[in-house]
BALOBA-1460 file (C-alpha; in Angstrom, 3 decimals):
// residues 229
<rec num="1" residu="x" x="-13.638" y="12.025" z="16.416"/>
<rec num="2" residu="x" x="-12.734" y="9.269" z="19.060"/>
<rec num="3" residu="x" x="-13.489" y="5.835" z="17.769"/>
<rec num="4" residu="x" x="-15.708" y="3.498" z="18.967"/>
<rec num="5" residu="x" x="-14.749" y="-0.141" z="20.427"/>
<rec num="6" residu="x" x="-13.012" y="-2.607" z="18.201"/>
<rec num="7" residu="x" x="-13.787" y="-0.154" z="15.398"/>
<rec num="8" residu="x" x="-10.863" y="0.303" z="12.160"/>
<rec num="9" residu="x" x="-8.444" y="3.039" z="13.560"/>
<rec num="10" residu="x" x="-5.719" y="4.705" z="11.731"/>
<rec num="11" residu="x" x="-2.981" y="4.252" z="14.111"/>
<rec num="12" residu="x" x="-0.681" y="6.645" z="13.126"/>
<rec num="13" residu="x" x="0.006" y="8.894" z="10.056"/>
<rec num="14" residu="x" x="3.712" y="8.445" z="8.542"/>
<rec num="15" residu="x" x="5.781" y="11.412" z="6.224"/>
<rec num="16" residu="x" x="9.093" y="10.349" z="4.677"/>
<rec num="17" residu="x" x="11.538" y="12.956" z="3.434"/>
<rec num="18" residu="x" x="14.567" y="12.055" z="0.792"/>
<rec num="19" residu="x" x="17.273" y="10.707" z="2.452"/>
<rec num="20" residu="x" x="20.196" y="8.770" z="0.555"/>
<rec num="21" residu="x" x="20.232" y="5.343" z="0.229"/>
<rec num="22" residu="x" x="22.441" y="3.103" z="-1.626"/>
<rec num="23" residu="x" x="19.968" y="0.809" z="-2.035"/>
<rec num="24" residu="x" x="17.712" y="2.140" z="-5.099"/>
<rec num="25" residu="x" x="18.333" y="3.759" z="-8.907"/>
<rec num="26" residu="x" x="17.928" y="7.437" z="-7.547"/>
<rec num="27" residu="x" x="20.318" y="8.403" z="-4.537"/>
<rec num="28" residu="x" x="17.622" y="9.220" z="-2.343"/>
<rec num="29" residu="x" x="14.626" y="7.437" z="-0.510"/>
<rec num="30" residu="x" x="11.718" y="8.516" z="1.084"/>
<rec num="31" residu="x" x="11.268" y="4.682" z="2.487"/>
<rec num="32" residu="x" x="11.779" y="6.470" z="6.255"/>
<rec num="33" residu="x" x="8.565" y="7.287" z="7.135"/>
<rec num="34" residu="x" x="7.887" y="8.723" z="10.416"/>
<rec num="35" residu="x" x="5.001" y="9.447" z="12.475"/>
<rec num="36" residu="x" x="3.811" y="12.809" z="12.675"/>
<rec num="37" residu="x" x="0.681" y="14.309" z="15.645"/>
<rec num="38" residu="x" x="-0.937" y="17.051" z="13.294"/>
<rec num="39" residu="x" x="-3.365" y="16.700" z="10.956"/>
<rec num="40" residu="x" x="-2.106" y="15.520" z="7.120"/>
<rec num="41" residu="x" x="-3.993" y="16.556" z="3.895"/>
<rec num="42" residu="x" x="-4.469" y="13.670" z="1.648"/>
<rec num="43" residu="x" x="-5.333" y="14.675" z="-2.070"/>
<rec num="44" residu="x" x="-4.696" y="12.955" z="-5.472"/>
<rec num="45" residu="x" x="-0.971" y="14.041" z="-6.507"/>
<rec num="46" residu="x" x="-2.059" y="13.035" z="-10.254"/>
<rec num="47" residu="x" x="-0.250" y="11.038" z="-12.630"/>
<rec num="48" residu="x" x="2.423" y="13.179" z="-13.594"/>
<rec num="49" residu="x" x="5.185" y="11.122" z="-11.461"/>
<rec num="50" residu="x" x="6.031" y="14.261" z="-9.259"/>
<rec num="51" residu="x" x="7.881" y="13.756" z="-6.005"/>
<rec num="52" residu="x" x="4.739" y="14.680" z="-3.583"/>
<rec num="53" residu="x" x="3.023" y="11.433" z="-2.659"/>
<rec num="54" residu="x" x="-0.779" y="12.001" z="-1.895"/>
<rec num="55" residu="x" x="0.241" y="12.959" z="1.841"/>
<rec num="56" residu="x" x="0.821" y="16.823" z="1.774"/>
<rec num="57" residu="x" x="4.783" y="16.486" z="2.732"/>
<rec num="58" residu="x" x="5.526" y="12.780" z="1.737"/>
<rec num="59" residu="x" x="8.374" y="12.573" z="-0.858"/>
<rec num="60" residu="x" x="8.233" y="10.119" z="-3.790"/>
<rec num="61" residu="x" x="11.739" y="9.776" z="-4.773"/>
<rec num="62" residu="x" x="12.182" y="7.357" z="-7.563"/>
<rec num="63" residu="x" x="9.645" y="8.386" z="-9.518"/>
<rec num="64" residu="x" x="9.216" y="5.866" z="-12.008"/>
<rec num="65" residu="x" x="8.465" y="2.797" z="-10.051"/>
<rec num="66" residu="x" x="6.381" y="4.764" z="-7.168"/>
<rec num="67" residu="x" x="3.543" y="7.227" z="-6.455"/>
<rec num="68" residu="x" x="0.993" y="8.601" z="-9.223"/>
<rec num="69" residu="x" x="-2.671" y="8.254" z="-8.896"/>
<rec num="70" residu="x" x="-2.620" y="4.695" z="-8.464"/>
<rec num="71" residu="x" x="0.092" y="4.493" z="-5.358"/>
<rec num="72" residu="x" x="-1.034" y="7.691" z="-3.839"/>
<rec num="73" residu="x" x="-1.196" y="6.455" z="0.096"/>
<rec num="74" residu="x" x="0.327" y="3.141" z="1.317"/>
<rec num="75" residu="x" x="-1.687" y="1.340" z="4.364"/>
<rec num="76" residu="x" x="-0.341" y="-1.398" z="6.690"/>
<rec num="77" residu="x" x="-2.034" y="-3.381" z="9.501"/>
<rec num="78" residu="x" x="-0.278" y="-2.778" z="12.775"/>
<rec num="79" residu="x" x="-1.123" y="-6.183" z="13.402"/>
<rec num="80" residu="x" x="1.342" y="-7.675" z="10.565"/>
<rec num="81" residu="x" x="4.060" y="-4.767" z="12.109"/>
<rec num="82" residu="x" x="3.843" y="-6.609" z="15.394"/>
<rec num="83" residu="x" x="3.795" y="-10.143" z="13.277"/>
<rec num="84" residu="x" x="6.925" y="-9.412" z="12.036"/>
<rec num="85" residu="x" x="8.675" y="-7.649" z="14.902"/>
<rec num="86" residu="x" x="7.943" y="-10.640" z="16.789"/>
<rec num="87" residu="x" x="9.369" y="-13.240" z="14.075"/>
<rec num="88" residu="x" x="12.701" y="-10.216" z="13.622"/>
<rec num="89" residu="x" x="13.415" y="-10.011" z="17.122"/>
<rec num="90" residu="x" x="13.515" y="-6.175" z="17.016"/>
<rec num="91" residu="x" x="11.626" y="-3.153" z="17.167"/>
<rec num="92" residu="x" x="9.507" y="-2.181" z="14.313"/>
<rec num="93" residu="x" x="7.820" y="1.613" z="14.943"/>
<rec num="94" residu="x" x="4.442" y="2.633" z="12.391"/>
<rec num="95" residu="x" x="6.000" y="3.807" z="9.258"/>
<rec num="96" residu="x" x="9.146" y="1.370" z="9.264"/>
<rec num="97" residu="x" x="7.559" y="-0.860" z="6.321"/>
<rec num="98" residu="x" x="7.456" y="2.990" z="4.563"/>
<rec num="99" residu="x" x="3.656" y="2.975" z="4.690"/>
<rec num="100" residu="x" x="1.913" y="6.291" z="5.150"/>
<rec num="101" residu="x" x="-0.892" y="4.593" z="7.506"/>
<rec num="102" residu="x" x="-0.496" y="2.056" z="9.892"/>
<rec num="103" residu="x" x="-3.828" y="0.708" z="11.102"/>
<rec num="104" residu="x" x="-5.599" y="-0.974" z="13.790"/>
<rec num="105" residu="x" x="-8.183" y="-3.635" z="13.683"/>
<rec num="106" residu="x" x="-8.524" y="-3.581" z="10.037"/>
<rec num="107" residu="x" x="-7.368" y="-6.531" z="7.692"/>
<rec num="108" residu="x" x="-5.317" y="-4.646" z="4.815"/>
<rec num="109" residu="x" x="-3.812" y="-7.379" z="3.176"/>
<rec num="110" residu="x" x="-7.604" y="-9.346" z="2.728"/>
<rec num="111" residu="x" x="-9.070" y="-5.652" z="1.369"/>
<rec num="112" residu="x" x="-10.988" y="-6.279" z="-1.420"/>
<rec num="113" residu="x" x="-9.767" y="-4.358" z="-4.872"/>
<rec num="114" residu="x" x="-12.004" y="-1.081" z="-5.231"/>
<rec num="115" residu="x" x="-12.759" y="-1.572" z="-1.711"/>
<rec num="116" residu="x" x="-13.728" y="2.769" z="-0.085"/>
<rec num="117" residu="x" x="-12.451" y="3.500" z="3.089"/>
<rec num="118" residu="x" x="-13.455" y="7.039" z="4.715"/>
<rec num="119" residu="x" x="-10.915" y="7.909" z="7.153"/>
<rec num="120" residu="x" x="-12.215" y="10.891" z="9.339"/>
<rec num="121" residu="x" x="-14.382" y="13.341" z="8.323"/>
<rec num="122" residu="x" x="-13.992" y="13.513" z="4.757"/>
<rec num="123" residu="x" x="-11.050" y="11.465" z="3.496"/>
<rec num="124" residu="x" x="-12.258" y="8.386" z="1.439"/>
<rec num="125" residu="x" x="-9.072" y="5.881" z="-0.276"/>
<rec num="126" residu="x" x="-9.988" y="3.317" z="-2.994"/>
<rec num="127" residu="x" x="-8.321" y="0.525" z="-2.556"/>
<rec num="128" residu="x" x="-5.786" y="-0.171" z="-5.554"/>
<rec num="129" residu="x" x="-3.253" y="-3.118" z="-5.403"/>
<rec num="130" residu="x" x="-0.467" y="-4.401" z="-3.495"/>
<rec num="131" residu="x" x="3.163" y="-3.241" z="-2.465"/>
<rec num="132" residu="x" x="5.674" y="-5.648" z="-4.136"/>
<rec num="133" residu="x" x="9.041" y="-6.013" z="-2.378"/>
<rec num="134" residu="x" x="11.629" y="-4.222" z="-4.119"/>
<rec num="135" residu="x" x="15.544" y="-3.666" z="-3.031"/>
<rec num="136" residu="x" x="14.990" y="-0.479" z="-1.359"/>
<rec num="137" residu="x" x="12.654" y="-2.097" z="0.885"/>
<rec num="138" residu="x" x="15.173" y="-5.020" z="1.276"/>
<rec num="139" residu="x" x="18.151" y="-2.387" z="1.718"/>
<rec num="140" residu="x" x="16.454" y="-0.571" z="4.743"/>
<rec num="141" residu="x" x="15.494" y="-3.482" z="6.165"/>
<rec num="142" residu="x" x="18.652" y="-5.005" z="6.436"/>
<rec num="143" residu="x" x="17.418" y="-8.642" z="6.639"/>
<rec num="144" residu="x" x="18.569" y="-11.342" z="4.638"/>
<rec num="145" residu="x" x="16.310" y="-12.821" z="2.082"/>
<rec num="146" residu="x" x="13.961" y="-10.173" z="3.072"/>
<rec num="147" residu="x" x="12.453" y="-9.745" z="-0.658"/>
<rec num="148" residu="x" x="11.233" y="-13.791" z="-0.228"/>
<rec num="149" residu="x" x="10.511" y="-13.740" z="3.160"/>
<rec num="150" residu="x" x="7.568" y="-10.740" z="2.537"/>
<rec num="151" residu="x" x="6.394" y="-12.430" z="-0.303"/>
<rec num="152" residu="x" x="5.780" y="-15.653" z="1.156"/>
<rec num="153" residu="x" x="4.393" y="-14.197" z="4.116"/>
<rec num="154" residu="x" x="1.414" y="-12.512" z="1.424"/>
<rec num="155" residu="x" x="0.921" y="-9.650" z="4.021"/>
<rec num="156" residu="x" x="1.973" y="-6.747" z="1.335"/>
<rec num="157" residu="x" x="-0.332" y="-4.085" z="2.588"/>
<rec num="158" residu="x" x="-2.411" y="-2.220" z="-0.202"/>
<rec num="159" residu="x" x="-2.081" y="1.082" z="-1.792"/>
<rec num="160" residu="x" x="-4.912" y="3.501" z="-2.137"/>
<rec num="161" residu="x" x="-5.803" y="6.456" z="-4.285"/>
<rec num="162" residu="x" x="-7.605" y="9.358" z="-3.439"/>
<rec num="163" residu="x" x="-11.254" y="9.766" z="-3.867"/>
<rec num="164" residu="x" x="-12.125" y="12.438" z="-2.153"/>
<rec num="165" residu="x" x="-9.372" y="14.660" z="-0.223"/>
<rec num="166" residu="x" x="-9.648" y="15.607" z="3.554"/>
<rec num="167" residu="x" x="-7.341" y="15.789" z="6.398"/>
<rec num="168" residu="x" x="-6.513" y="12.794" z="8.716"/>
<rec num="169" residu="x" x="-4.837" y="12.434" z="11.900"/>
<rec num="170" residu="x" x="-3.229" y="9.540" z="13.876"/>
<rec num="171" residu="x" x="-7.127" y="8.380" z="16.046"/>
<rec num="172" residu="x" x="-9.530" y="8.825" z="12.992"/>
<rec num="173" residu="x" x="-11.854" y="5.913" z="12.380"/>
<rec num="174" residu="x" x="-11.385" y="4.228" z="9.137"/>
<rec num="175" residu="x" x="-15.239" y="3.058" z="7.956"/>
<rec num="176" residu="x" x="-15.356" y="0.677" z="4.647"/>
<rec num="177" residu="x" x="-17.640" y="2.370" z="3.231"/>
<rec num="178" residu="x" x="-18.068" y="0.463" z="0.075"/>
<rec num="179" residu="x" x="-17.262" y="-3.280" z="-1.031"/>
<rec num="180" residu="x" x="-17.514" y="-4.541" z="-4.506"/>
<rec num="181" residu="x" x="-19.222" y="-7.286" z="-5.706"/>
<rec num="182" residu="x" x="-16.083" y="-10.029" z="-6.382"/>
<rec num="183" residu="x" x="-13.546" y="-11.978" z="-3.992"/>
<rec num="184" residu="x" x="-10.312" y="-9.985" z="-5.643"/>
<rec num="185" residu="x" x="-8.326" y="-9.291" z="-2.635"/>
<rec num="186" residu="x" x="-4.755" y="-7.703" z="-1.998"/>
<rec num="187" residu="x" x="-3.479" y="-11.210" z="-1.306"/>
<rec num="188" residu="x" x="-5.215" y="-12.507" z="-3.933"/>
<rec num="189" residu="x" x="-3.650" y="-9.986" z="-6.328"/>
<rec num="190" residu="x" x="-0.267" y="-10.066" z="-4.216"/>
<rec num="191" residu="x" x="-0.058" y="-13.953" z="-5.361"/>
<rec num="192" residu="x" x="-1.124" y="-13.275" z="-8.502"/>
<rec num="193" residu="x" x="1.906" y="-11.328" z="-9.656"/>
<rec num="194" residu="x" x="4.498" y="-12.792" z="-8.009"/>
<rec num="195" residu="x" x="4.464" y="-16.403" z="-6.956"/>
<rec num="196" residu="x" x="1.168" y="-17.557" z="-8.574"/>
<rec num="197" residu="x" x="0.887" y="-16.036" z="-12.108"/>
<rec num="198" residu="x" x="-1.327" y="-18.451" z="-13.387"/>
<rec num="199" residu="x" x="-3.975" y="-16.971" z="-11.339"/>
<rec num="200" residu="x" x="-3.863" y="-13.758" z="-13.094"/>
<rec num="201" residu="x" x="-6.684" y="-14.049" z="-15.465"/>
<rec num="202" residu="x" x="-8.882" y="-14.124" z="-12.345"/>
<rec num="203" residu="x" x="-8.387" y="-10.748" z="-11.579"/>
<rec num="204" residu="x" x="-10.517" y="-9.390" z="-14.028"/>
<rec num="205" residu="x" x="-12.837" y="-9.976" z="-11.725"/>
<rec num="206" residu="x" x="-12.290" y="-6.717" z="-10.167"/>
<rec num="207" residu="x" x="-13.457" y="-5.239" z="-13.476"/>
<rec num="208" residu="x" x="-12.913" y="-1.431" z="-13.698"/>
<rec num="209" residu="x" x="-11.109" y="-1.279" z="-10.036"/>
<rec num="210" residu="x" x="-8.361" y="-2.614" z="-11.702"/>
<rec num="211" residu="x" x="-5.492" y="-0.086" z="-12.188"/>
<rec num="212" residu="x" x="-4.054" y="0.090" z="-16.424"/>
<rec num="213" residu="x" x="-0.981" y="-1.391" z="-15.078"/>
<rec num="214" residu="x" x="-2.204" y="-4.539" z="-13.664"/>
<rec num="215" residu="x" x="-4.596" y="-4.775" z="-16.770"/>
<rec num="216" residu="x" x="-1.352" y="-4.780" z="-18.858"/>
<rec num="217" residu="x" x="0.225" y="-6.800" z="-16.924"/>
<rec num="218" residu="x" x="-2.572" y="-9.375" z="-17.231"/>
<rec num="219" residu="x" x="-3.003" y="-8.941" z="-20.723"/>
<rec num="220" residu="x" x="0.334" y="-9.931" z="-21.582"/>
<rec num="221" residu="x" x="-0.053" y="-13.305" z="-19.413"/>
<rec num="222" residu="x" x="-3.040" y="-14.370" z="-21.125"/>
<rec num="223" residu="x" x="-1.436" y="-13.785" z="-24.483"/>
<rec num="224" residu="x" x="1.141" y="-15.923" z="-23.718"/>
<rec num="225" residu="x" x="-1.039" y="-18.827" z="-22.095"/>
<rec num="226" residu="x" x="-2.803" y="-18.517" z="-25.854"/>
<rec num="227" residu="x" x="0.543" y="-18.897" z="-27.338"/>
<rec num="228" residu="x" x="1.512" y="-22.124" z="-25.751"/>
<rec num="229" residu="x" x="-1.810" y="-23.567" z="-26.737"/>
């Protein structure tokens, strides 16, 4: 399918194998994504933990802080790639921020939570909730401060899980196909649990798009706010 004018693209498609890293709890990362030309198949890798992301080929390394159902693909906006590499001063290719999709003409970070995407023929991705900087990210980046500077910047991308499997390939159009009814976005989330906590009751606004972590999360926020009172 060759996308129309000023349509959501999907850039490029991006497969990370382990590799060590000094940088993380396990010894290995699959941070080092890379682009790849053939077709991918995307499909739920359940909630099990395993080390298959939901890109047929993508390892999940440590296991207990990334992939499931919930962080099955991670999307970034080629336009915040090119944000950055401008502000770094050096090159940074589609899958350096270890995203599996980098995308064109499509505002990740202001995706609404529970937002659809179909991607190609077949693929469609639910949107699900933010990347938060960890020190693997800051350890392959090799920048200093790099944790704060991404937060502050409040450009974290969004991970996606699978609702319906398909292939996709770097050119496919990416169509939102569905947008709920609330103003929850990634950034809005993204600010929520990090530097802006007291804003965390309003995301139950997202209702049932909200993943059981980031329900717990906000559960245990409110309880304390009761607490104090």
């Amino acid at each position: 399918m060759t996308p129309v004018e000023d349509s959501a693209v999907l850039l490029s498609v991006n497969i990370g194998v382990a590799t060590p890293t000094a940088h993380s709890d396990v010894p290995v990362t699959g941070i080092d994504k890379r682009p790849v030309t053939e077709a991918v198949e995307v499909r739920d890798p359940g909630d099990g933990r395993t080390q298959v992301g939901g890109l047929s080929g993508d390892a999940i390394c440590d296991v207990r802080h990334h992939g499931g159902t919930d962080q099955a693909v991670y999307a970034y906006a080629r336009e915040d790639l090119d944000t950055w590499e401008a502000e770094l001063g050096r090159p940074l290719r589609s899958g350096m921020f270890g995203e599996n999709l980098t995308t064109r003409r499509l505002d990740v970070s202001q995706a609404l939570i529970g937002e659809r995407w179909q991607v190609g023929e077949e693929c469609v991705l639910q949107v699900t909730s933010p990347r938060i900087p960890c020190r693997t990210f800051a350890g392959w980046l090799a920048e200093k401060g790099w944790e704060k500077r991404f937060t502050q910047r409040g450009a974290p991308g969004a991970y996606l899980s699978v609702v319906n499997p398909g292939q996709v390939r770097a050119g496919d159009r990416i169509t939102v196909v569905r947008r709920p009814d609330h103003d929850v976005t990634i950034n809005f989330m993204f600010r929520a649990l990090t530097t802006e906590k007291h804003l965390m009751p309003g995301l139950l606004a997202a209702g049932d798009a909200l993943t059981g972590e980031v329900r717990e999360k906000v559960a245990v926020r409110i309880e304390a706010q009761r607490s104090r009172l």
